[in-house]
TIMAR-522042 format. One line per field, with one value per residue: x, y, z of N, C-alpha, C in turn. Coordinates in steps of 0.1 Angstrom, whole numbers, plus 5000, padded with zeros to 4 digits. Layout:
n.px = [X, ...]
n.py = [Y, ...]
n.pz = [Z, ...]
ca.px = [X, ...]
ca.py = [Y, ...]
ca.pz = [Z, ...]
c.px = [X, ...]
c.py = [Y, ...]
c.pz = [Z, ...]
END
This chain:
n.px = [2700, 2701, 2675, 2661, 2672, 2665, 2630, 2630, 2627, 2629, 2640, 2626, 2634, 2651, 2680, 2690, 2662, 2660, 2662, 2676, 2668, 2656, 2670, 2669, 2640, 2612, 2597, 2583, 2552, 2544, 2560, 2583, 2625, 2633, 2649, 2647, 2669, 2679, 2696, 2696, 2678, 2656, 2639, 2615, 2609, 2588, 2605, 2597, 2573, 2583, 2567, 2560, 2568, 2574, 2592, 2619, 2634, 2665, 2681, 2709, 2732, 2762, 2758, 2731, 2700, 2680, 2654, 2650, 2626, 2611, 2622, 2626, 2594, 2589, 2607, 2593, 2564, 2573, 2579, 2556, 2539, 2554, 2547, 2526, 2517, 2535, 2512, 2516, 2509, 2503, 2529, 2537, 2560, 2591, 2608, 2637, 2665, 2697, 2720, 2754, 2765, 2790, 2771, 2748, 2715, 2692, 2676, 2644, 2621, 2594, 2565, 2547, 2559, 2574, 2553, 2535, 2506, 2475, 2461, 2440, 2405, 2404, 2432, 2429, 2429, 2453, 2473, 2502, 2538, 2556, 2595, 2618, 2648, 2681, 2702, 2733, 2758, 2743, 2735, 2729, 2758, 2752, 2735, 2753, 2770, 2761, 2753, 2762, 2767, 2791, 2783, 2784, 2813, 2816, 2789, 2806, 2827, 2817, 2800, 2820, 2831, 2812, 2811, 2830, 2856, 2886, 2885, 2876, 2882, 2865, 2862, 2867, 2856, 2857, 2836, 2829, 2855, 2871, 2851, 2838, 2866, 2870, 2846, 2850, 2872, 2869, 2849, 2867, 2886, 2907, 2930, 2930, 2953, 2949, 2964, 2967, 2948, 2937, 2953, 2948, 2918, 2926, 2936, 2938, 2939, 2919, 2905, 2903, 2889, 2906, 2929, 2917, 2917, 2940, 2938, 2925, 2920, 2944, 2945, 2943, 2960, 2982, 2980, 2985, 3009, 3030, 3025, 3026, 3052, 3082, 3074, 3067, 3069, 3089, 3096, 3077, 3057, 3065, 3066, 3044, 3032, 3049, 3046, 3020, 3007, 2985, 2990, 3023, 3015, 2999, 3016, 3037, 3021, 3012, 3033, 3047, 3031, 3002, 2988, 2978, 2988, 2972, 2964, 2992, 3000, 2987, 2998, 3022, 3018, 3009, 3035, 3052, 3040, 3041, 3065, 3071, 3060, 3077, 3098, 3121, 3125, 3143, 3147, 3135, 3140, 3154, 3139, 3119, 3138, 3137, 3117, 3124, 3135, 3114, 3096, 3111, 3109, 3082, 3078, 3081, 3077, 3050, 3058, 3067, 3037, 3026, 3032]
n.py = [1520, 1545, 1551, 1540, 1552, 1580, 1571, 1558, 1530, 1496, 1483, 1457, 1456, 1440, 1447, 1449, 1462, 1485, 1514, 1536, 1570, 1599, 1628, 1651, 1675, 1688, 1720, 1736, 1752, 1755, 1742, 1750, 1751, 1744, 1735, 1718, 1707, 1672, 1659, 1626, 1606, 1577, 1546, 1527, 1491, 1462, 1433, 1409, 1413, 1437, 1463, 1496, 1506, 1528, 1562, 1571, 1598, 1618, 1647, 1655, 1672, 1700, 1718, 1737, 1745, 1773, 1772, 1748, 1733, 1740, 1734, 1706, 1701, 1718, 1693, 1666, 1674, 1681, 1656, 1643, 1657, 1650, 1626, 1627, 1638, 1623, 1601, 1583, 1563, 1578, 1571, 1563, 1588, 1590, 1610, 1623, 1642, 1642, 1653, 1667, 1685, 1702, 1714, 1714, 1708, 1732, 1747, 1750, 1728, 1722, 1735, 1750, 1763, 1785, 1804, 1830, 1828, 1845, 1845, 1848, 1833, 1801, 1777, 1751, 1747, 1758, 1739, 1716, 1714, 1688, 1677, 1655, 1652, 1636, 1644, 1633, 1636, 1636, 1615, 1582, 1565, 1536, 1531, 1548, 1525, 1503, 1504, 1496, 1501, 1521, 1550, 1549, 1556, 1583, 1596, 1590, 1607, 1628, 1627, 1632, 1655, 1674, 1670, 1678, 1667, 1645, 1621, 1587, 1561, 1545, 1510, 1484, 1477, 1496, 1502, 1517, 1531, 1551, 1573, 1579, 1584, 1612, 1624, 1624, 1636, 1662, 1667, 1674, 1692, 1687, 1682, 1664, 1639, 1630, 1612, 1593, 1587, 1569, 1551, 1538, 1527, 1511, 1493, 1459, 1451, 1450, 1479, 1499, 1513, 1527, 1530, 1549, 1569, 1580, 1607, 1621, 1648, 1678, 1688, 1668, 1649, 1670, 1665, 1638, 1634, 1638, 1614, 1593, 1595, 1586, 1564, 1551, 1533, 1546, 1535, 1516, 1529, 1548, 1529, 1519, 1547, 1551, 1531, 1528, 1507, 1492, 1471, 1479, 1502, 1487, 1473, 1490, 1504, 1483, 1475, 1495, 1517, 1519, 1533, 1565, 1561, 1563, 1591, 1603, 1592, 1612, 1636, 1627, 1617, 1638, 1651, 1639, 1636, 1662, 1666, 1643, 1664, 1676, 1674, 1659, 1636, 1621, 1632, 1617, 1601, 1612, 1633, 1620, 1607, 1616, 1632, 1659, 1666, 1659, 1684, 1701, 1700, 1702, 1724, 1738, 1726, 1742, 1767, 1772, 1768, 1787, 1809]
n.pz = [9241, 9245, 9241, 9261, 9285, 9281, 9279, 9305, 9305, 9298, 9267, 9250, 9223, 9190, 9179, 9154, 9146, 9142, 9118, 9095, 9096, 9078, 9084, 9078, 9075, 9054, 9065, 9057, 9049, 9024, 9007, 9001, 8997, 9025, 9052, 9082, 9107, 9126, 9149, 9151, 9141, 9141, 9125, 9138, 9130, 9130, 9125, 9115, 9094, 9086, 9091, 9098, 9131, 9152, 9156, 9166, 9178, 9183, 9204, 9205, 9229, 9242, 9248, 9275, 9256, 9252, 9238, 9234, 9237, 9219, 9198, 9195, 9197, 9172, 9156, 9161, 9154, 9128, 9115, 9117, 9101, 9075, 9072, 9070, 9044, 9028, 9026, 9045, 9073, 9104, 9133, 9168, 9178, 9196, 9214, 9227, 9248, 9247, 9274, 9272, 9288, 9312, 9332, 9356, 9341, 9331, 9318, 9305, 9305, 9295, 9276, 9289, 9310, 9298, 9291, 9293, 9311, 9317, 9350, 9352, 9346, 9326, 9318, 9310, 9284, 9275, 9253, 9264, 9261, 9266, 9273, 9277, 9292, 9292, 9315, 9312, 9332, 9358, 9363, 9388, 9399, 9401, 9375, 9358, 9356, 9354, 9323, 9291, 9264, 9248, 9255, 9281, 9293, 9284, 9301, 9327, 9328, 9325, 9345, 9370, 9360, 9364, 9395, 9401, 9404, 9401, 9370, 9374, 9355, 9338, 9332, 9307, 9271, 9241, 9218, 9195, 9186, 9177, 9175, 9195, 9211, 9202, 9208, 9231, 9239, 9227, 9248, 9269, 9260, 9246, 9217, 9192, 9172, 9138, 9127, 9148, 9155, 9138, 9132, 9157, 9144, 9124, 9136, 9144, 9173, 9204, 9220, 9246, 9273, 9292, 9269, 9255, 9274, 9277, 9256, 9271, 9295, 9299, 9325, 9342, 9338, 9342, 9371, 9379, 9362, 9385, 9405, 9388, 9369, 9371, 9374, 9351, 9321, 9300, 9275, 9266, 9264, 9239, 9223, 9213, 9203, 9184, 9168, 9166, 9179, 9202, 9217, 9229, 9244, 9266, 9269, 9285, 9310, 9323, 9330, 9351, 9349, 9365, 9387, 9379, 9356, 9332, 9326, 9327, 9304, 9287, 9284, 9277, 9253, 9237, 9236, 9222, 9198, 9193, 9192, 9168, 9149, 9148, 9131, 9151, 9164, 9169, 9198, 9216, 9232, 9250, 9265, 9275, 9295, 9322, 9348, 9353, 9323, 9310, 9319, 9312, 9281, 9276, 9285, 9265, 9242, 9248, 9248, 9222, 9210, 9214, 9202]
ca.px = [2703, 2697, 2663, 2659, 2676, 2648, 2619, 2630, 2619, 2633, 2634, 2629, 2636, 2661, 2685, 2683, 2647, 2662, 2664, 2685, 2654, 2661, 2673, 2668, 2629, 2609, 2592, 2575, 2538, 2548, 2567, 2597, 2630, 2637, 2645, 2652, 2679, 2678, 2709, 2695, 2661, 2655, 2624, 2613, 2604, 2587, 2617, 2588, 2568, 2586, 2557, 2564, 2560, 2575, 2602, 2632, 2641, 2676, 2689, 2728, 2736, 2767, 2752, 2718, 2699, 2669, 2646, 2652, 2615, 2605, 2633, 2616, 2581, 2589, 2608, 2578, 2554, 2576, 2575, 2539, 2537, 2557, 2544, 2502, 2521, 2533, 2502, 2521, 2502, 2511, 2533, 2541, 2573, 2598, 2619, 2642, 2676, 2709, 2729, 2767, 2773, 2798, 2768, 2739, 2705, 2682, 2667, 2630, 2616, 2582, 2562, 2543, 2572, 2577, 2548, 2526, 2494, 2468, 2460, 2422, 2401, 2410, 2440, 2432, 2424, 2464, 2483, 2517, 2547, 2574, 2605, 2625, 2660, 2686, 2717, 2744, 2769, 2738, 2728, 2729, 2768, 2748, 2729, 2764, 2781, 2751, 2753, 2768, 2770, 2800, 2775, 2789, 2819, 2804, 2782, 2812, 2834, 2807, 2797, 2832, 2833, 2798, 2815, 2847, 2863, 2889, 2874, 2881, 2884, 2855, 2867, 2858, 2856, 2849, 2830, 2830, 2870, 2875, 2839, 2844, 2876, 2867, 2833, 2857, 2884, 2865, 2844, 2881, 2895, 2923, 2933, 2932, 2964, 2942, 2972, 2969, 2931, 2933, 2958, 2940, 2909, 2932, 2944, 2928, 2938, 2908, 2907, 2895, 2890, 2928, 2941, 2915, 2916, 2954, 2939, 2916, 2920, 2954, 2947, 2940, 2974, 2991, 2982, 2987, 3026, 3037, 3022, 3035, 3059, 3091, 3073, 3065, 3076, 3086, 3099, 3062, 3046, 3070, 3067, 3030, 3031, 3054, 3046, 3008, 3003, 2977, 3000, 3029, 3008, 2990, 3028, 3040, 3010, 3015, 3050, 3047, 3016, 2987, 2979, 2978, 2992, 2961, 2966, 2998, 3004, 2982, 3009, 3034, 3012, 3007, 3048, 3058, 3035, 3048, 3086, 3073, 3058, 3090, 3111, 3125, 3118, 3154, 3147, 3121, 3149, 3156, 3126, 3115, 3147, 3137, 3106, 3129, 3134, 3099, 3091, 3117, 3102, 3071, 3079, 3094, 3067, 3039, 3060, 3062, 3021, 3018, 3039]
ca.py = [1525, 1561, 1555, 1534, 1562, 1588, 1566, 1550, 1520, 1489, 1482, 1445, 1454, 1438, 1466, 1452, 1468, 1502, 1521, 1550, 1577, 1610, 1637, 1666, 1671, 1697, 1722, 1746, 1744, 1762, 1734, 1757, 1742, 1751, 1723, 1710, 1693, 1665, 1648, 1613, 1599, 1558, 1540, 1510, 1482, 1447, 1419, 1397, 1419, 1451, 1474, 1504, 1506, 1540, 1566, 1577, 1614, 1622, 1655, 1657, 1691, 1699, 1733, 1739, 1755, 1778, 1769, 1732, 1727, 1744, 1728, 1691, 1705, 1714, 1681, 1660, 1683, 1680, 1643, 1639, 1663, 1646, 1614, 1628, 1641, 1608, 1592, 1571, 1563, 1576, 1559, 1577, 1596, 1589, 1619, 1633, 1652, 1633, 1663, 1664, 1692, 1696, 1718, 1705, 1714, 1741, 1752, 1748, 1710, 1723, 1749, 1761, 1770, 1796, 1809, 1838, 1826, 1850, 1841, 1849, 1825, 1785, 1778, 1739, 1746, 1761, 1728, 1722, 1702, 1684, 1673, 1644, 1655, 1633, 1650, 1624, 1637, 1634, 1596, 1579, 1557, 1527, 1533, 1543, 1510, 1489, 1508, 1487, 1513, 1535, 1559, 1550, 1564, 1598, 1596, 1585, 1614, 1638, 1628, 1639, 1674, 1679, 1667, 1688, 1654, 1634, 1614, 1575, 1560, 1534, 1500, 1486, 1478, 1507, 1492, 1529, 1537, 1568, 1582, 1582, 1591, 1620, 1632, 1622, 1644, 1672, 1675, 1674, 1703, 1683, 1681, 1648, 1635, 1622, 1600, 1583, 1578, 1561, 1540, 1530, 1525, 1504, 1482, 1445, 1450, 1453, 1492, 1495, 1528, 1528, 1534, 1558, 1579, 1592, 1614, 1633, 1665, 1689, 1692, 1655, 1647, 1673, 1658, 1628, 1634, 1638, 1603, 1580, 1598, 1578, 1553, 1548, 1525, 1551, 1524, 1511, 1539, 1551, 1521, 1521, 1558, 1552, 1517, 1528, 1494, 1494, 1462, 1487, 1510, 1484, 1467, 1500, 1506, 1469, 1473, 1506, 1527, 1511, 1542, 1576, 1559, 1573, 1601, 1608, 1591, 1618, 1648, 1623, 1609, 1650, 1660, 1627, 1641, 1677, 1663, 1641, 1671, 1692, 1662, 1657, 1621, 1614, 1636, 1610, 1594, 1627, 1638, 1609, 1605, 1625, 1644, 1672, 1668, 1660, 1691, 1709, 1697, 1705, 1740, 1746, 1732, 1751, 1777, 1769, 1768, 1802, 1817]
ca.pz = [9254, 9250, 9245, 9279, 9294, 9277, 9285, 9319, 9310, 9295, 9257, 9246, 9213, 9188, 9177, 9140, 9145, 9140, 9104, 9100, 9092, 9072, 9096, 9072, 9069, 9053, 9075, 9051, 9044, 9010, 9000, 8996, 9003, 9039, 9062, 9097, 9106, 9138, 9150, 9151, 9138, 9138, 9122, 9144, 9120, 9130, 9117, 9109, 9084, 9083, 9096, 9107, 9143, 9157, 9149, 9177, 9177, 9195, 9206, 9213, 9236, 9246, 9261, 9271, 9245, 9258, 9227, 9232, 9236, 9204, 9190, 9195, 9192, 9154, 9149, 9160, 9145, 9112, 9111, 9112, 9085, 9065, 9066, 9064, 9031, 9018, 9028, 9055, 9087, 9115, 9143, 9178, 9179, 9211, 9213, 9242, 9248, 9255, 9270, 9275, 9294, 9327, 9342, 9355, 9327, 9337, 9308, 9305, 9296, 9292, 9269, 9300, 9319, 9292, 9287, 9307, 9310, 9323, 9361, 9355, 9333, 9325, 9314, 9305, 9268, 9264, 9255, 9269, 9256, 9273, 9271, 9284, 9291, 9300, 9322, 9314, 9338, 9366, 9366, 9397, 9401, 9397, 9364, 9345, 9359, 9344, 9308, 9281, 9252, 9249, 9266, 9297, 9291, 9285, 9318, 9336, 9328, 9329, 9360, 9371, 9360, 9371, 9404, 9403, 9407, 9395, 9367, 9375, 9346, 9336, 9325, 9293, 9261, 9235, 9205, 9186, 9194, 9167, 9178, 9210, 9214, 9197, 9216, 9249, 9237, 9226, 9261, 9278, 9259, 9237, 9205, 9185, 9163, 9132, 9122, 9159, 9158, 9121, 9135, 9163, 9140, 9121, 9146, 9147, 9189, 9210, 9221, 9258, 9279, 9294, 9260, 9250, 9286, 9273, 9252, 9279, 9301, 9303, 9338, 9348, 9332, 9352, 9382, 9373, 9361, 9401, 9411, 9380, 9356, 9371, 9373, 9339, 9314, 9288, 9261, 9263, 9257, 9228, 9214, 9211, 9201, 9173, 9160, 9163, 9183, 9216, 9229, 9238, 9253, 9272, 9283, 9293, 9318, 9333, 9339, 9357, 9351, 9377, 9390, 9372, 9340, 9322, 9329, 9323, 9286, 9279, 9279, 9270, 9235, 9230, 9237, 9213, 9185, 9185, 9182, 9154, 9139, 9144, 9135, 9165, 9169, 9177, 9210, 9225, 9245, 9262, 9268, 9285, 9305, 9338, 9352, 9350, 9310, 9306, 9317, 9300, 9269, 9277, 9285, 9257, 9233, 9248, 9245, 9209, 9205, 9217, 9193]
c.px = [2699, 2681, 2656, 2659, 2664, 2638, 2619, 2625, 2634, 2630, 2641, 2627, 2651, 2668, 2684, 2670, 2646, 2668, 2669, 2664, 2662, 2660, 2674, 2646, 2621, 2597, 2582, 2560, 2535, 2552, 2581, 2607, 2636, 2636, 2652, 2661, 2677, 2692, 2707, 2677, 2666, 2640, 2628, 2609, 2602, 2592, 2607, 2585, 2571, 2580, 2565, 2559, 2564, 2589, 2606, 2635, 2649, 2682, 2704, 2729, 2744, 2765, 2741, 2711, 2684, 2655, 2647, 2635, 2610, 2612, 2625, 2601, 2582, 2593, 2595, 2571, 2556, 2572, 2558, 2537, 2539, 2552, 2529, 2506, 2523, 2523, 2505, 2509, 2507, 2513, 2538, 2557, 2577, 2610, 2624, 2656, 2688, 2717, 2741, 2777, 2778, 2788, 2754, 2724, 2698, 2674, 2654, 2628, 2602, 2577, 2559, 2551, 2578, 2566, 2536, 2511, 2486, 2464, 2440, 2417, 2403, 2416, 2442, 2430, 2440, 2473, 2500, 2521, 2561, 2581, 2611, 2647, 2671, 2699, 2727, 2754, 2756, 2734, 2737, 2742, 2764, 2745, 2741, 2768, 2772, 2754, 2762, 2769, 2780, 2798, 2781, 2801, 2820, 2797, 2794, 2822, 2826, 2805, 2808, 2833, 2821, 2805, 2824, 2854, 2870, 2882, 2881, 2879, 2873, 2857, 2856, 2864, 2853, 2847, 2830, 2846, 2866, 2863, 2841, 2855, 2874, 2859, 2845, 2868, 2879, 2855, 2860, 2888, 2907, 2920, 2934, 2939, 2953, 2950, 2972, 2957, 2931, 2948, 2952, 2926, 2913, 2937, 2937, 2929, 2926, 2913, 2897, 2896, 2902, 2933, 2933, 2912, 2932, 2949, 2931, 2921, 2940, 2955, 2944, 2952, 2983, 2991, 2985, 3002, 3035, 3038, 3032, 3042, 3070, 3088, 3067, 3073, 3081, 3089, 3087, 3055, 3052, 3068, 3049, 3029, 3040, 3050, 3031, 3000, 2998, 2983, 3012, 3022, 3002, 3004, 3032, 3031, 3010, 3028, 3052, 3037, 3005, 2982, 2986, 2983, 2986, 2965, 2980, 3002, 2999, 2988, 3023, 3030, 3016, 3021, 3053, 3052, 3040, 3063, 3082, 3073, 3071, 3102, 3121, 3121, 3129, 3158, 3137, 3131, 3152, 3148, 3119, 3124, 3143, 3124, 3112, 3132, 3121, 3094, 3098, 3111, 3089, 3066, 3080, 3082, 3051, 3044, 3059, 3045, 3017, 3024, 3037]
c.py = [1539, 1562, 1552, 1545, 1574, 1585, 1563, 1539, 1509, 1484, 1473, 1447, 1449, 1447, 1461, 1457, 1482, 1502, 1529, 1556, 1589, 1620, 1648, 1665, 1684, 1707, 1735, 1745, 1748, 1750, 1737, 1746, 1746, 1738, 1722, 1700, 1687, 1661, 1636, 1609, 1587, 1557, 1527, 1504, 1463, 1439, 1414, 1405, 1433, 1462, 1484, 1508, 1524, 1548, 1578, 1590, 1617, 1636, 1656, 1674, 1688, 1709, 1734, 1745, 1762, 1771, 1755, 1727, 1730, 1737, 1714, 1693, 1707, 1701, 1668, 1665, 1680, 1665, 1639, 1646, 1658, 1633, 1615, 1634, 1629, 1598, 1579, 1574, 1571, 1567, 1566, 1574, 1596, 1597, 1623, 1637, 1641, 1648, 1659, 1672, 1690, 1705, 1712, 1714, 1722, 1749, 1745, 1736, 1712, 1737, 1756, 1771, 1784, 1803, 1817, 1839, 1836, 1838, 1834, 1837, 1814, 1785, 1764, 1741, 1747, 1745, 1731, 1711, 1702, 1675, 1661, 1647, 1645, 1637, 1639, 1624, 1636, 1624, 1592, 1567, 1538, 1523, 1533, 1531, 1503, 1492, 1497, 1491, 1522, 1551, 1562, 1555, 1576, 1603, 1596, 1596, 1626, 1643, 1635, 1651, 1684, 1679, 1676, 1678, 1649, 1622, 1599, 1562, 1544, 1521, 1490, 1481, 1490, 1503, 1501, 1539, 1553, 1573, 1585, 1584, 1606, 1631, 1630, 1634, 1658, 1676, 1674, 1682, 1698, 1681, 1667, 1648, 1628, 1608, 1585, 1576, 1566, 1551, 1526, 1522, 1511, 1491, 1471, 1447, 1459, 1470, 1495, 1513, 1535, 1536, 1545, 1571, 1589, 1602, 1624, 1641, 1664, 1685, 1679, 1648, 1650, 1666, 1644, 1622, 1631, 1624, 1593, 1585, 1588, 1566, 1540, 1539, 1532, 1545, 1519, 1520, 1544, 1543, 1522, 1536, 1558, 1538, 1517, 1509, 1491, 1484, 1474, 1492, 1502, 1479, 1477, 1501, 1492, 1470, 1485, 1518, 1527, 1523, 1559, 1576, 1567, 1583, 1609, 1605, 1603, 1628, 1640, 1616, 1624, 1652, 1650, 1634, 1657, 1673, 1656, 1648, 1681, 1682, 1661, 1649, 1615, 1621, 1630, 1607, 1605, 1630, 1630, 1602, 1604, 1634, 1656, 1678, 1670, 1674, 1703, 1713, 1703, 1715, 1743, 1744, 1739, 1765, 1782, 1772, 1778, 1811, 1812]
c.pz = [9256, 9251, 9255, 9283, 9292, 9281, 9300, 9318, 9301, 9275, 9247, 9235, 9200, 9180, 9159, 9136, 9144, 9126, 9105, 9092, 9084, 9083, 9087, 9068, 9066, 9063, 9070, 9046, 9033, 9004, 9001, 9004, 9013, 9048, 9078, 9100, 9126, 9136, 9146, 9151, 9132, 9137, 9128, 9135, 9130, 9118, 9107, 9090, 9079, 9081, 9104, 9121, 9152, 9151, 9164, 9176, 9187, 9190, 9214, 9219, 9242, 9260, 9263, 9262, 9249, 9249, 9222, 9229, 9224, 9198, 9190, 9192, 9180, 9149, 9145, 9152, 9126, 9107, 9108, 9104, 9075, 9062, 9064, 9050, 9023, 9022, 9037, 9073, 9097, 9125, 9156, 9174, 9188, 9206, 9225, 9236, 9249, 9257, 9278, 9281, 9309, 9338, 9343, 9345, 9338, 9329, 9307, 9299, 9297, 9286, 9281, 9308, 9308, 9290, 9302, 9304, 9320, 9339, 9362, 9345, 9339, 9315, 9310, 9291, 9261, 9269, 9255, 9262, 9264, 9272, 9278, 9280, 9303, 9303, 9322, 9326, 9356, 9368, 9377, 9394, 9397, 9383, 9356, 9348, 9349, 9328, 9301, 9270, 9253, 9253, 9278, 9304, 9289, 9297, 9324, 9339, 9329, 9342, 9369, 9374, 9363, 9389, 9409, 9409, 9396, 9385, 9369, 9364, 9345, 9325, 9317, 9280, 9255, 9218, 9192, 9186, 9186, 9175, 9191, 9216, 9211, 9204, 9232, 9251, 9240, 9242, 9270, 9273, 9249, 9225, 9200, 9174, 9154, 9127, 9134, 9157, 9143, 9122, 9147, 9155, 9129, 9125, 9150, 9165, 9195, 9222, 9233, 9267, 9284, 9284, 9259, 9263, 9281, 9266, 9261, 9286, 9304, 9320, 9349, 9348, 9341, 9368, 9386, 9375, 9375, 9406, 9401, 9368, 9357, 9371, 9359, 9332, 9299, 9274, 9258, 9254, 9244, 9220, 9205, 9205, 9185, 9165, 9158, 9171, 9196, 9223, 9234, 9247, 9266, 9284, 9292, 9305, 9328, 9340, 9348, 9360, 9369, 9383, 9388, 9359, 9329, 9322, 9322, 9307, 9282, 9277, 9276, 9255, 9229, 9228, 9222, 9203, 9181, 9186, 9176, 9143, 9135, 9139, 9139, 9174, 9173, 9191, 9217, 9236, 9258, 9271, 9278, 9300, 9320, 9340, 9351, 9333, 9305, 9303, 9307, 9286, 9268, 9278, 9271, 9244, 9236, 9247, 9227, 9201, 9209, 9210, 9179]
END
């Protein structure tokens, strides 16, 4: 899917047709050991006879990075070096950006655009190189809906804070839970319980965007709390939060959530984990009582985390 999204096109290939590739590659024409590192390099391979047919180069950005283009210009560059070294053929290289920031890209996707070419003269001899950058949080409402990769989840929150909007929470399966909870958290600013995620990761129950939206944004949360705190099921969600089991979570949210539930489990997963850590697991009941304890609580341990 990312590479659709890179090319723009459609790509009737079967995904067992992807190799992992070596993402460390040498870049020295010494030999010496000095290397390059890629996020994500795949060798295409035909099933049939296991020819090599092309090799995928992905860049992950969370921020733009000015020297993106040189940055892929060496990678490419490196690969075909290395394989006119081991006497491998060459096979074209399909490389682009996947980036994941909340502003929209403006950093240069071409050599030219960096460079100050004399006005006088002909300027077809200096070759240019360009980039293929795709702005996750700017795809068109339709395109994420279609997605079917835990990508779309990514776009869909993106899109959001590119927006200065409410993110609405994109229903779902999530086929990579830990990973993506993870990359979802960290563009949302929160902290991740490792004991929660390796329970979830544990958990035969099918793990759907719902559950994994409680861990996203502070400030999506707060707004959130006003709409459905009393209306919460907080036996649900404790249960699920202590028994490590995505059915609580899921009853609590039926029996009272429906709208801003997400949202809120997520300062009620974080308050539950700093009284387990303070053991002060026999103050859940409290805590959960009243919007007015809630916040009690909640004063009290942020006051805690700043000291």
């Amino acid at each position: 899917e990312a590479m659709e999204l890179i090319t723009g096109r459609r790509w009737d290939i079967d995904p067992a047709s992807f190799r992992h590739y070596p993402v460390h590659i040498p870049r020295d024409m010494g030999g010496t050991l000095s290397f390059l590192e890629q996020d994500s390099a795949m060798l295409v391979v035909d099933l049939t006879t296991e020819e090599e047919l092309a090799i995928t180069c992905t860049e992950n950005q969370t921020i733009m990075d000015p020297i993106m283009v040189e940055r892929l210009l060496a990678h490419i560059a490196n690969q075909y070096l290395t394989r006119a070294r081991d006497g491998k053929i060459p096979v074209p290289i399909i490389a682009g950006v996947l980036y994941y920031g909340d502003k929209p890209w403006t950093a240069p996707v071409s050599l030219r655009e960096k460079l100050k070419i004399p006005k006088t003269g002909d300027s077809d001899f200096i070759l240019d190189f360009r980039i293929h950058v795709v702005d996750l949080g700017a795809l068109p409402d339709e395109t994420i809906e279609s997605m079917t990769t835990d990508l779309k989840y990514f776009a869909g929150l993106l899109k959001a804070k590119q927006e200065g909007r409410q993110y609405t929470v994109n229903r779902g399966e999530i086929h990579h839970p830990v990973w993506t909870i993870k990359g979802l958290a960290h563009l949302s600013g929160m902290e991740i319980d490792d004991e929660e995620l390796l329970k979830i990761s544990e958990s035969k129950e099918e793990c759907t965007m719902e559950l994994a939206y409680t861990f996203l944004s502070k400030e999506q949360a707060d707004a959130a709390l006003q709409q459905g705190f009393l209306q919460g099921e907080a036996s649900g969600i404790r249960k699920g939060f202590q028994e490590g089991e995505a059915s609580g979570i899921q009853k609590g949210e039926k029996q009272g959530f429906r709208k801003g539930a997400e949202m809120t489990m997520s300062r009620v997963r974080e308050l539950l984990s700093w009284l387990k850590k303070s053991s002060r697991e026999s103050e859940a009941d409290r805590a959960l009582s009243s919007e007015q304890q809630f916040e009690q609580y909640w004063n009290e341990m942020q006051n805690s985390l700043k000291n």
